[in-house]
Structure formats: C-alpha cells, structure tokens
N, C-alpha and C positions, 0 to 999 in steps of 0.2 A: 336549406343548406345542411348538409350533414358534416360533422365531427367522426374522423376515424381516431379511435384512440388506440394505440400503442400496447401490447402487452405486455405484462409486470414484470420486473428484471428477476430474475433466479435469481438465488442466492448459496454458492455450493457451501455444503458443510464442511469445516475442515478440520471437524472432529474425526471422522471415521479415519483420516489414514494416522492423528494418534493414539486411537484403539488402535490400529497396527502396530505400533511402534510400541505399545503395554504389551500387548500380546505376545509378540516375540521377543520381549525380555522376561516374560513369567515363562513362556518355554523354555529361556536360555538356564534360567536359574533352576527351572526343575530338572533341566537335564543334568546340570553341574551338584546332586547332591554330594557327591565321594568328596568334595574340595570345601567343607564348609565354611570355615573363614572365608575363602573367595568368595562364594553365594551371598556373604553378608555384606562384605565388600560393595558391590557389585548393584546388590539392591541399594545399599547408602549413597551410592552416587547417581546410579541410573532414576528414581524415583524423582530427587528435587531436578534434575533435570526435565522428565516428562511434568511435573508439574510449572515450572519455570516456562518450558513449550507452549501447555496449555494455555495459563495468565496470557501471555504474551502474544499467542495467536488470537486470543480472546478480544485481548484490549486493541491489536491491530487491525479485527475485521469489527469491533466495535466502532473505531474512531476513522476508519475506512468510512464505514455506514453513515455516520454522521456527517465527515466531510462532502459526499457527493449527494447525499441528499440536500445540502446548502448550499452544494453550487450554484444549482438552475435559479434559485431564487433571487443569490446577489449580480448574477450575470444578467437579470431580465430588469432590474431596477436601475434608473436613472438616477444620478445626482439631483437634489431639487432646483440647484441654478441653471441646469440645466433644461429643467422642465419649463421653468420660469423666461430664459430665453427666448425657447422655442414657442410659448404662449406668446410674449411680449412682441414675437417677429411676427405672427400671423396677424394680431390688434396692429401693430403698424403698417402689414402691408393693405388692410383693411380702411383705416384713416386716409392710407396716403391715394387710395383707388378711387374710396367712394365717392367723394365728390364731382367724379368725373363720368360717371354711371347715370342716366338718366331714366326716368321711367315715362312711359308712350300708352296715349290712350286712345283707339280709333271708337270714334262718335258720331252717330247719326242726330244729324239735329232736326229739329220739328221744321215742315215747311212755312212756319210762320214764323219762324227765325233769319228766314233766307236771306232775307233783304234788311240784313240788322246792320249797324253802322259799324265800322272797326272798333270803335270804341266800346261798346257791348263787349265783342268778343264773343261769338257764336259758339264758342269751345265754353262759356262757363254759364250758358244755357239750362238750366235745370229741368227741361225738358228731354235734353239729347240723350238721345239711349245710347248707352258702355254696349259697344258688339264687341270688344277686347281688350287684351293690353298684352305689353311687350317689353324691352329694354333696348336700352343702345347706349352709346356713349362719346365723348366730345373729342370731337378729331379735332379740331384747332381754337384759335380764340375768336375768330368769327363766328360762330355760331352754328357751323357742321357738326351736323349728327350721324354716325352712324348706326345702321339698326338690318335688321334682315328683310328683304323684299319681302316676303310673307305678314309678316307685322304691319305693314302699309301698304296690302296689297288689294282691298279694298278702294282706298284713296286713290290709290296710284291708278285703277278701273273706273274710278265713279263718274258714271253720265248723267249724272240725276243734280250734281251739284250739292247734296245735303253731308257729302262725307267731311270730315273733320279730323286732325289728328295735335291731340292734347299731350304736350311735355313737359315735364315736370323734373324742374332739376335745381342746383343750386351753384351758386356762383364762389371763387377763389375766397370770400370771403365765410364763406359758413349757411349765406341768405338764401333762402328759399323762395322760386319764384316760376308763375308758369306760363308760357309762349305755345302759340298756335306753330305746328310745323308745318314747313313748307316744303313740297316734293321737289328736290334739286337733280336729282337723276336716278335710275336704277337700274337692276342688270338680276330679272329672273333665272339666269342661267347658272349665277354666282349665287344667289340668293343672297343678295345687298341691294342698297338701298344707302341715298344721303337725302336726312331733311336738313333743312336749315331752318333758325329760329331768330330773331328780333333781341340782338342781348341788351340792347334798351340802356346802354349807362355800366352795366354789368359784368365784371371779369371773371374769365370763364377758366375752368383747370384743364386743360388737354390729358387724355392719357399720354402713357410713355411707351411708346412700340419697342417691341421686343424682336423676337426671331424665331420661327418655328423648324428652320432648316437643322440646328443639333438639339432638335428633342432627343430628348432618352424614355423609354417604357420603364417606366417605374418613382422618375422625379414628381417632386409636388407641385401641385396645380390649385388655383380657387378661382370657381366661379362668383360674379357680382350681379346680382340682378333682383327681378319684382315676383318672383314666381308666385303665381294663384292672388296679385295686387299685395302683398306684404314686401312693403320698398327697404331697398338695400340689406339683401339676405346675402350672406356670405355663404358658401358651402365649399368643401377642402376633399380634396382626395388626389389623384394621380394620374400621369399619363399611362394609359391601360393599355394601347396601339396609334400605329402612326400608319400612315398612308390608305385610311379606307377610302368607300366608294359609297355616298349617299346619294340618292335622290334630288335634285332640284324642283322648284315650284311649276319649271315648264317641262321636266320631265329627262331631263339630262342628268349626267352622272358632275357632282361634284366631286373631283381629287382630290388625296391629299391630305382630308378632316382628318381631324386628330380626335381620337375616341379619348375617353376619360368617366372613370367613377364619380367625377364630382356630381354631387345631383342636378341635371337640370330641368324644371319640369315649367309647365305654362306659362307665360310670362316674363321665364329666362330668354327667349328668343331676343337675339341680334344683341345681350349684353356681353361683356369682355372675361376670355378663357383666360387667367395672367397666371406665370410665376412666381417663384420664390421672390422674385427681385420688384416684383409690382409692376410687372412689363406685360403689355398685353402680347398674348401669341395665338390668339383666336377670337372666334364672334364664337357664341355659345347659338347652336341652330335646329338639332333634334336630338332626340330619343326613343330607344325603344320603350313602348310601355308595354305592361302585364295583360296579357287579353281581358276585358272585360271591366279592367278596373281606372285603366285610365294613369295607374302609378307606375313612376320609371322605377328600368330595373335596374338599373345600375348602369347600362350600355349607354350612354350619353356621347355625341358630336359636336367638334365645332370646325369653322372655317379656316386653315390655315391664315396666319396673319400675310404672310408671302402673300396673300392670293390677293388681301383687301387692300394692301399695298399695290399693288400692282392694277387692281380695279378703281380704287376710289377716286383717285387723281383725276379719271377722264370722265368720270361721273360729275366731278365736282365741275368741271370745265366745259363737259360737253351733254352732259345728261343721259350719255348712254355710255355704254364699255366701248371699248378700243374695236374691239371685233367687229359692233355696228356699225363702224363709220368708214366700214372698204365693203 
C-alpha cells in the first residue's frame, strides 16, 4: 500500500512589500531636502508606523501559523465519551451475537466406530479425523442451523457412511454443549445448507435477521465466526460493494453478495455478516486470497440475507430449494 503525501504549504513573505514601503519613504524624504522641518516631520511619523506595520504583520502571520497548524489536530481527535461509546456498542453488539454463532466440525470416523451406539456419540470419537470446520448460526429455537453448503459438503456426498458433522455451540443461558448435526436440506446453487441438532432440554438464542435491500458502501459491518478453529472471533470493517457475482459450489453465479473488508478467512464459512444493530444481513461465504499465501486480501463475500431468507424456509420444509421442486 503506498502513501501519497501532500507537498509542504509555502509560506509568502510579507516582508519584502514593507521594504517597499521603507524604501519609498527614504526616497521621499531625500527628495524633500529644501523643506527640512517637513523631512523631520515626516520621518517622525512615517517610521513608528512602518514599525507598528512590521510588529503586527509579524505577530499576525505568527498566530496565523500557530492557529492552522492546530487545527488538523483538534479536528481529527474524538471526545473520549465518545470513544468509549463507540467501543462499548461493538462489546455489546458482540455479546448480544455471539451466542448464536456456532462453530461446525466435518469428521471422518474410524470404521470401527460405525456401528457405535447413539450414546457413544460417534462425533466424540477420538479416532475421527478433523478434514475441517466452518461456522453457521441459529435460525430458530428448534434447533436449525444455518451454514454454507461447502462446509457440509462432504456429508451431504458421503457413500461410505463414515462422514460426521460436530456442533458446538451454547445455549440462551451461557452453557456450552455439543450435538451431532443432522443434514436437513441444502441448495449448492445458493451455497446453503440447514443442519438441525438435538437441543436436548436446551434454550437456544435465534439470530435477529436484518435486511440487506438498503445497504449503503461504506456502513459498518462485523463478521462472527471460528476462522483457522479460534471460536467466536469478531472482525469489523465495512460494506466495500453491493451486488457482486460469486461463484457457487456447482458452478453458477451467486447474486447480489455483498463484498466487505471484514476479514474473513477459513472457518468463517456459512457464519453471520450483521450490522450496527446486531442483525444479520449476510452468511459470510468467500474470499479473495493472496496468490501463494493462502491470506485474505481484504476482498471478502457474503450471501445476501434476502436470498437465505427466501432459500431456507423450503430447505427447512422440503430439503431442497423452491426451484427443485417444479
């Protein structure tokens, strides 16, 4: 990233036009010898005035100087209550999110697992190899999860029987607890997906949907999610564009993402793009990375909420999107 910096303000001198103004009063008086009294005159008044000029243009481009050199400074500094604020709203839109954020673990268990009893729980298998993880979040108090088809898409393919998907999340109360997810429907073309989980006794936080149709390019945004397994990362930045054109898992154009600075890199997949207000207005779904390094660059995607809105309902009901079923 380069910095253009600005070139240094001039500063005109505004001595040279009162050497004009001395100078054409020592001509005036060398010309006026024959009149001496007057010459004398003449210089007794003309003097403490150019000096009076001087002082005073002196002390005006002085206190000039000082004034505008301390403007930019009180103009760029905040009140601290107001800093304090603006901290205190991001910590509460944070509190009031994350318990609604879940983190998703897709696991391959050993074949000597297969035939384990539910009560085992083949998800806390110490054998089962981690092939990834992801994010989503609680669409109702049943127990719907939403998360991005790519995150479970493994699962949502496996012939073999051994695939597994591990959630971990916590309930209205604070408690931390983990359920096996179950594939309720999905829709590769949207890049969604609904599991459903076992809340077992458990009261769940639903997020709070939002609205992505009056985004504005430049409001604030935070992302919530597990990126690279470190659970409940917040990351903050801005809506950067509205209406792109991403790629889906089967190869169709998603509409409509809403691009954003917020970071979001592995593991943020299918968690919630929200608001100022702590409303979700996206699933957080790609990014561009750096060739070779694998780090976002800042160009980050999510799903317009419109869209999962309009998807999830007949996921939840019919296990496919609306479009499959004509």
């Amino acid at each position: 990233m380069r910095m253009v910096l600005g070139s240094g303000a001039r500063i005109v001198p505004f001595l040279s036009d009162i050497s004009a103004i001395t100078s054409s009063s020592s001509s005036s008086s060398s010309s006026s010898t024959t009149i001496p009294c007057l010459t004398r005159r003449r210089a007794t008044i003309i003097c403490p005035l150019v000096g009076v000029g001087v002082s005073s243009l002196l002390s005006l481009c002085s206190s000039d100087l000082q004034y505008s050199s301390c403007r930019p400074a009180l103009a760029e500094q905040k009140p601290e209550y107001e800093l304090q604020q603006e901290e205190d709203r991001v910590v509460h839109i944070f509190q009031e999110t994350s318990p609604s954020v879940v983190f998703i673990e897709d696991l391959e268990i050993a074949k000597s697992s297969e035939g384990s009893s539910s009560e085992a729980m083949p998800i806390e298998d110490k054998d089962a190899k981690l092939e990834g993880t992801g994010s989503g979040f609680i669409w109702d108090k049943f127990g719907h999860i939403v998360t991005n088809y790519h995150v479970i898409a493994k699962l949502a393919t496996d012939q073999s029987g051994l695939q597994r998907c591990k959630v971990l999340l916590v309930d209205a109360a604070g408690n931390s607890f983990v359920r096996e997810g179950k594939i309720v429907g999905f829709d590769p073309a949207n890049d969604l997906a609904v599991l459903k989980v076992d809340i077992d006794g458990h009261q769940l936080k639903p997020v709070v949907l939002g609205t992505s149709r009056d985004l504005r390019v430049g409001q604030s945004c935070f992302a919530i999610g597990n990126p690279y397994g470190y659970e409940n990362t917040l990351t903050t930045g801005v809506v950067s564009g509205l209406g792109r054109e991403i790629p889906s898992p089967n190869g169709r154009a998603i509409r409509g993402a809403i691009q954003t600075d917020a970071a979001i890199n592995s593991g943020n997949s299918g968690g919630p793009l929200i608001d100022s207000y702590g409303h979700v207005i996206g699933v957080n779904t790609a990014t561009f990375t750096r060739k070779g390094t694998g780090l976002s660059s800042g160009i980050n995607f999510a799903i317009p909420v419109e869209t999962v809105v309009r998807t999830v309902p007949y996921l939840i009901v019919y296990g496919t999107p609306y479009s499959n079923r004509f």
